[in-house]
C-alpha positions in Angstrom: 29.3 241.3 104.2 29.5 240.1 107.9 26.9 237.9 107.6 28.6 236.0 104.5 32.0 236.1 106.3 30.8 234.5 109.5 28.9 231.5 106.9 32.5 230.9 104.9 34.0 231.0 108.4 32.0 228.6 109.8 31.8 226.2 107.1 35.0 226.1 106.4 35.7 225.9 109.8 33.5 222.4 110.0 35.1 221.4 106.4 38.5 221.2 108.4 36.9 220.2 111.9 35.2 217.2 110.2 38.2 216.2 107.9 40.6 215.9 110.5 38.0 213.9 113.3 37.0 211.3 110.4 41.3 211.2 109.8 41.9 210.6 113.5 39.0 208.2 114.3 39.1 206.0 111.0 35.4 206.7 110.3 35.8 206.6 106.3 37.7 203.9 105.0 39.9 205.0 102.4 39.4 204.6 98.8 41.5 202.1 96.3 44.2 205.2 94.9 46.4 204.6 91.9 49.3 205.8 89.3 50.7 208.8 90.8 47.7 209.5 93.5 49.0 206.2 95.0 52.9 207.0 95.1 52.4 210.6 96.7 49.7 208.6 99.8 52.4 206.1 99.9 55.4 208.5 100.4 52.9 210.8 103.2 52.3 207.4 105.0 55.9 206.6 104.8 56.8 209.4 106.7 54.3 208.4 109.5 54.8 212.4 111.3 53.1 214.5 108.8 49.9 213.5 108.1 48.9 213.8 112.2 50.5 216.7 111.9 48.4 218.6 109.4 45.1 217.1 110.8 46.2 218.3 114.1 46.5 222.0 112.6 43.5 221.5 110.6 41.4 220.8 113.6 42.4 223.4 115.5 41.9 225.6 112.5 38.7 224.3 112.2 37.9 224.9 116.2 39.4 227.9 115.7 37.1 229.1 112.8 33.8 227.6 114.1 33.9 229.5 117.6 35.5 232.7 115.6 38.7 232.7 117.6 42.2 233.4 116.4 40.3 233.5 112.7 43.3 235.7 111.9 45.9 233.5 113.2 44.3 230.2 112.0 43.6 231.8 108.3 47.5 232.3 108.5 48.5 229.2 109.9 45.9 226.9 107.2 47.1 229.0 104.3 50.2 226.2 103.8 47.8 223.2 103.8 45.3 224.7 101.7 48.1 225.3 99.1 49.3 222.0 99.1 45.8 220.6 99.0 45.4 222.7 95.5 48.9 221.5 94.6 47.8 217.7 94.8 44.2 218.7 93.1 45.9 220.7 90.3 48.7 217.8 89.3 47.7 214.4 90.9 43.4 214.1 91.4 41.8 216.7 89.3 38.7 215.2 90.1 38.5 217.1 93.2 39.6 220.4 92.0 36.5 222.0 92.3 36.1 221.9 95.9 39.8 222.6 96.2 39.4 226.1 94.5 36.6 226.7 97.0 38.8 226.0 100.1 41.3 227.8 98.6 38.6 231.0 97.6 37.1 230.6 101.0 40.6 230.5 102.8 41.6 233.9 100.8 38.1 235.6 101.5 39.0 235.1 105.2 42.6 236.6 104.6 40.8 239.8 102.9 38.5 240.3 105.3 40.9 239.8 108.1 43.4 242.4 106.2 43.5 244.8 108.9 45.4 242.0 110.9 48.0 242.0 108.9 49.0 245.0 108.7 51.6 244.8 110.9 53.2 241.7 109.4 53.5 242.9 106.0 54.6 246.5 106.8 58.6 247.4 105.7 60.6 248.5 108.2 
């Protein structure tokens, strides 16, 4: 089992790392978007803060994952995105649904495995 957590570590780790360079450096062009797809991109570009934001957290997530640092924190701290990624995927681009689910499989596989972590956090007091 520690062999496939370090692979879904470390690939989701460069599925994040790799998103957020190609965001930050313009290496893909972006694709023509309509109906609904095209309102939501227009509304995150509008509000020009976010969108660096998120990559920002994604890359370090990704860092983060990759050199099996902080996988605790940064499975915490990518849980949001990887929500809202599903979010879009389940009501605006079901197209890319598929891989969705398995960021969103791999992100929770990484949460159980790192259960012990979180112990503290979700304890009553």
């Amino acid at each position: 089992m520690k062999i496939a957590t370090i692979i879904v570590r470390v690939l989701l780790g460069a599925l994040f790392l790799f998103a957020s360079v190609m965001y930050f450096l313009n290496l893909v062009p972006q694709p023509e978007l309509t109906g609904d797809m095209k309102t939501f991109n227009e509304g995150l570009d509008a509000s020009f803060y976010l969108m660096p934001i998120v990559k920002a957290i994604e890359l370090a997530c990704g860092i983060s994952f990759i050199t099996g640092r902080f996988v605790p924190l940064a499975t915490v701290i990518i849980f949001p995105i990887v929500v809202n990624i599903v979010g879009v995927h389940v009501f605006l681009a079901p197209e890319g649904l598929p891989v969705a689910i398995s960021v969103l499989a791999a992100t929770l596989f990484l949460a159980y495995r790192n259960r012990a972590h979180y112990k503290g956090l979700l304890s009553i007091r």
